[in-house]
DRENDO-1510 file (C-alpha; in Angstrom, 1 decimal, always signed):
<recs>
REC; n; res; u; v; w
REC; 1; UNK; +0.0; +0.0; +0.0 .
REC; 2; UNK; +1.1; +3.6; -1.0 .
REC; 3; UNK; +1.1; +6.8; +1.1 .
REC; 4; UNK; -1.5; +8.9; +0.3 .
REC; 5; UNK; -1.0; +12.5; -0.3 .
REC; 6; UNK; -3.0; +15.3; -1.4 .
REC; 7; UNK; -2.8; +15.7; -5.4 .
REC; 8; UNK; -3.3; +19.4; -5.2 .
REC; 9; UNK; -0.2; +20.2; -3.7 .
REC; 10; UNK; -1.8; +23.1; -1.2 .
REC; 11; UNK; -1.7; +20.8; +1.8 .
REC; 12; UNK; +1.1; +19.1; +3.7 .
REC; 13; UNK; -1.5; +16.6; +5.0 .
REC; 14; UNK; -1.9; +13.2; +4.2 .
REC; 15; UNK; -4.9; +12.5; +1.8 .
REC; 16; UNK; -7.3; +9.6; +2.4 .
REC; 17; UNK; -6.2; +7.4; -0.9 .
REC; 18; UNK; -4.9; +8.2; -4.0 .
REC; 19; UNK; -6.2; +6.3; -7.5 .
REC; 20; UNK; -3.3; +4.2; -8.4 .
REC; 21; UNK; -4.8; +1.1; -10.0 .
REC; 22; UNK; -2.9; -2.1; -9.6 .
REC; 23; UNK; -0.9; -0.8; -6.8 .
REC; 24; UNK; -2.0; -2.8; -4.4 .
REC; 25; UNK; -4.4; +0.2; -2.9 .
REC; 26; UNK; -7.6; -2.1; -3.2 .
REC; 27; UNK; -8.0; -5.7; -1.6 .
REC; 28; UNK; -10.9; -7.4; -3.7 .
REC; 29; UNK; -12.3; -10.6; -2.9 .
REC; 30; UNK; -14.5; -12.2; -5.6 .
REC; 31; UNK; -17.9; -13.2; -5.7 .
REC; 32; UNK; -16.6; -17.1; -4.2 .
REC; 33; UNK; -14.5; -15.4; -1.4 .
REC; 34; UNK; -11.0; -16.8; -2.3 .
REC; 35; UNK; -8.9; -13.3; -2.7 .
REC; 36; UNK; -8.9; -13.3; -6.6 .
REC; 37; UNK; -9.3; -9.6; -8.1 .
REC; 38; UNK; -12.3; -9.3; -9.3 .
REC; 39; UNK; -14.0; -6.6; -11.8 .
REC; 40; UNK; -14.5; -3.4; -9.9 .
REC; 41; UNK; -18.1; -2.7; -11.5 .
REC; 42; UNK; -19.6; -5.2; -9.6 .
REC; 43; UNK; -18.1; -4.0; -5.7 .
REC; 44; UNK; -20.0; -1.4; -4.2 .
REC; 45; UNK; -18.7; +2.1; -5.0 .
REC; 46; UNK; -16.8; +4.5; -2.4 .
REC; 47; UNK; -16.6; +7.8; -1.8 .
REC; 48; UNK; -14.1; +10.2; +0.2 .
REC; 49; UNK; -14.7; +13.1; +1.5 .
REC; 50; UNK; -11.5; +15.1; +3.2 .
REC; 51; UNK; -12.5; +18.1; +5.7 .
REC; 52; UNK; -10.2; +20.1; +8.2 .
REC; 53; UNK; -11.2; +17.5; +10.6 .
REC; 54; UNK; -11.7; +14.5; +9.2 .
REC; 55; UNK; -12.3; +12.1; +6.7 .
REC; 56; UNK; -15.9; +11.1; +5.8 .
REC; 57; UNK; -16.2; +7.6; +3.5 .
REC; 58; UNK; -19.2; +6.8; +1.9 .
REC; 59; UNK; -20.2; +3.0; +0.4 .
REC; 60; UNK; -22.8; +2.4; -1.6 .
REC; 61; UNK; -25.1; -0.6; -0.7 .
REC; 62; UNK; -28.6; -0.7; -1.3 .
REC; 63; UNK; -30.3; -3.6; -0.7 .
REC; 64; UNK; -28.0; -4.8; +2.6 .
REC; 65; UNK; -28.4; -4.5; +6.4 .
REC; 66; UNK; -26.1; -3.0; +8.9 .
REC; 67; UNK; -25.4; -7.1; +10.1 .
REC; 68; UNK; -24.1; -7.9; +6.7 .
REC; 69; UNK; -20.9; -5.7; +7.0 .
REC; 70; UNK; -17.8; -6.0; +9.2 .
REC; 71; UNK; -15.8; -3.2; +9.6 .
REC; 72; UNK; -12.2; -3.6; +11.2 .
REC; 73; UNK; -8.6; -1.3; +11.8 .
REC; 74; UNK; -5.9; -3.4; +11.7 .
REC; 75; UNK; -2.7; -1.3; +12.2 .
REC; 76; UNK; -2.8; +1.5; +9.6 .
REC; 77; UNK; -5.2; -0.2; +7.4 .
REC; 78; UNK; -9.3; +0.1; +7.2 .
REC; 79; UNK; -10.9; -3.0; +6.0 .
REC; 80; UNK; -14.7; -2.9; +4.9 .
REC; 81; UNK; -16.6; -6.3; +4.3 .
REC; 82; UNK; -19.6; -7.0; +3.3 .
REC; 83; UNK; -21.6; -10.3; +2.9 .
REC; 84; UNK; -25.5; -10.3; +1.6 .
REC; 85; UNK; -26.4; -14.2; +1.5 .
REC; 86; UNK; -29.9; -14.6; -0.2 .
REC; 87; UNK; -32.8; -15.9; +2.0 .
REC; 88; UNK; -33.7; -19.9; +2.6 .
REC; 89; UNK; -37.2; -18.9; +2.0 .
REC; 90; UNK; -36.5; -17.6; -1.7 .
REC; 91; UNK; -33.9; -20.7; -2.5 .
REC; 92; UNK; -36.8; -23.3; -3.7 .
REC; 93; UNK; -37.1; -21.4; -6.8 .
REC; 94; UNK; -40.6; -21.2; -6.6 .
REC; 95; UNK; -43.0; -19.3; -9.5 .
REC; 96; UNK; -39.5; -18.2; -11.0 .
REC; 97; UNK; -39.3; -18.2; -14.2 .
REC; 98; UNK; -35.8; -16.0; -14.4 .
REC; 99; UNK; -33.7; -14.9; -11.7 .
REC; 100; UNK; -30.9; -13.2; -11.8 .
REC; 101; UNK; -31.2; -11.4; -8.1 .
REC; 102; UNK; -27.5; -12.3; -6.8 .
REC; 103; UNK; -25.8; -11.4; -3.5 .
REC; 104; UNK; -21.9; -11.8; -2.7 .
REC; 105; UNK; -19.0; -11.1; -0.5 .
REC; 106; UNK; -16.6; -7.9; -0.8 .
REC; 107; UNK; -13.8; -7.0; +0.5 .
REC; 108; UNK; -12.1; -3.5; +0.5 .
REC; 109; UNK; -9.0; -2.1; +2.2 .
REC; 110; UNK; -7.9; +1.2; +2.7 .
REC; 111; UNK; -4.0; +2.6; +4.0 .
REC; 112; UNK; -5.3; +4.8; +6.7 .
REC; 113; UNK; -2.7; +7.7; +7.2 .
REC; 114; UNK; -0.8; +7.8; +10.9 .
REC; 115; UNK; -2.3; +11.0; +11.0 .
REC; 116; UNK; -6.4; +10.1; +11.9 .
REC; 117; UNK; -7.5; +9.0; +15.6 .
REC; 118; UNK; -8.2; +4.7; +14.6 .
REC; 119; UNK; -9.9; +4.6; +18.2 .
REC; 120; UNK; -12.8; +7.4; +17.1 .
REC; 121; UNK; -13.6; +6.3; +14.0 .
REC; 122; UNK; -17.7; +6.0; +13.8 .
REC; 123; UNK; -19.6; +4.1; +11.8 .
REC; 124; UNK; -23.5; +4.0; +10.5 .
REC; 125; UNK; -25.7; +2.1; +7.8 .
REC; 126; UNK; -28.6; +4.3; +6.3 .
REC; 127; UNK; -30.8; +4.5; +3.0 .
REC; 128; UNK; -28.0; +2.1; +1.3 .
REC; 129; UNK; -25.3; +4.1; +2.3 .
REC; 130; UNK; -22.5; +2.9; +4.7 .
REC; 131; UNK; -20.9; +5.9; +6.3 .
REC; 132; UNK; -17.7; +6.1; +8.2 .
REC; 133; UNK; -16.4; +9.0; +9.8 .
REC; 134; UNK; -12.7; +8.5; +10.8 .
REC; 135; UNK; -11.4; +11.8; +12.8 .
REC; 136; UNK; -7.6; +13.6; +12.4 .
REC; 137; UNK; -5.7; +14.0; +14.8 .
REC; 138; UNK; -5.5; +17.2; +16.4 .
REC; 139; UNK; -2.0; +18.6; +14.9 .
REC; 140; UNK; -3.5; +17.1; +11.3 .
REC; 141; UNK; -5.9; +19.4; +11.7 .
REC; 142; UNK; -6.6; +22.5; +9.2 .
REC; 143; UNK; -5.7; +26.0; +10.8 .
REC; 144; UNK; -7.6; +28.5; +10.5 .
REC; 145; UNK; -5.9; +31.3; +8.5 .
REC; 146; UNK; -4.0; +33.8; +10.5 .
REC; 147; UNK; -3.0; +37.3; +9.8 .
REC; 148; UNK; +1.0; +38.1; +10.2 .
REC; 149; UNK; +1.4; +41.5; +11.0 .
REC; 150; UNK; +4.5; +43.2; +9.3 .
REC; 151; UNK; +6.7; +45.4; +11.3 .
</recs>
């Protein structure tokens, strides 16, 4: 995994990822759980949002409960899983005459910069959305800009 910096150059702080594909950023597991990389189209979707005092990631999953994800830290690194397995009731087939409704596991990881507080991060499921909010620590912070007075 890659250090993560801002792209814009204006800030000294750590950014939450950068979009280097096939650099390892991303930790897929396909649709049969065994760690192959699968085709990004069919994981759910994130987005990151960087404030002055935090970092604010969104996932898009419709359709799947707050039970069906595990979210973990390990070290430095943020890993989001998510598991929708299709109810017994609906398995017999019955008055189907195509079906192509499908749930699967995911797996994504993210390099967390040593710059967020890992023991505040918050976490909340609503209207398909999986939200994480994931605090910097206070010297990370964004200043407020201050006037130097010339003498």
């Amino acid at each position: 995994m890659n250090t993560l910096m801002k792209r814009n150059g204006l800030s000294t702080f750590p950014s939450f990822f950068e979009d280097f594909p096939g650099k390892g950023l991303f930790d897929w597991l396909d649709t049969a759980g065994i760690g192959q990389l699968s085709d990004r189209s069919t994981l759910p979707r994130v987005n990151v949002v960087e404030t002055g005092t935090d970092y604010k990631v969104e996932m898009a999953a419709p359709g799947m409960k707050k039970d069906d994800f595990k979210v973990q830290l390990d070290n430095n690194t943020l890993v989001i899983e998510g598991e929708k397995t299709a109810d017994p009731a609906s398995e017999t087939n019955e008055g189907y005459t195509h079906r192509e409704f499908s749930y699967s596991a995911f797996r994504r990881s993210f390099y967390l910069p040593n710059t967020v507080e890992g023991d505040k991060i918050e976490a909340k499921y609503a209207d398909g959305i999986l939200t994480l909010l994931i605090p910097k620590r206070e010297e990370a912070r964004q200043k407020p800009v201050r006037t130097i007075q010339i003498s």
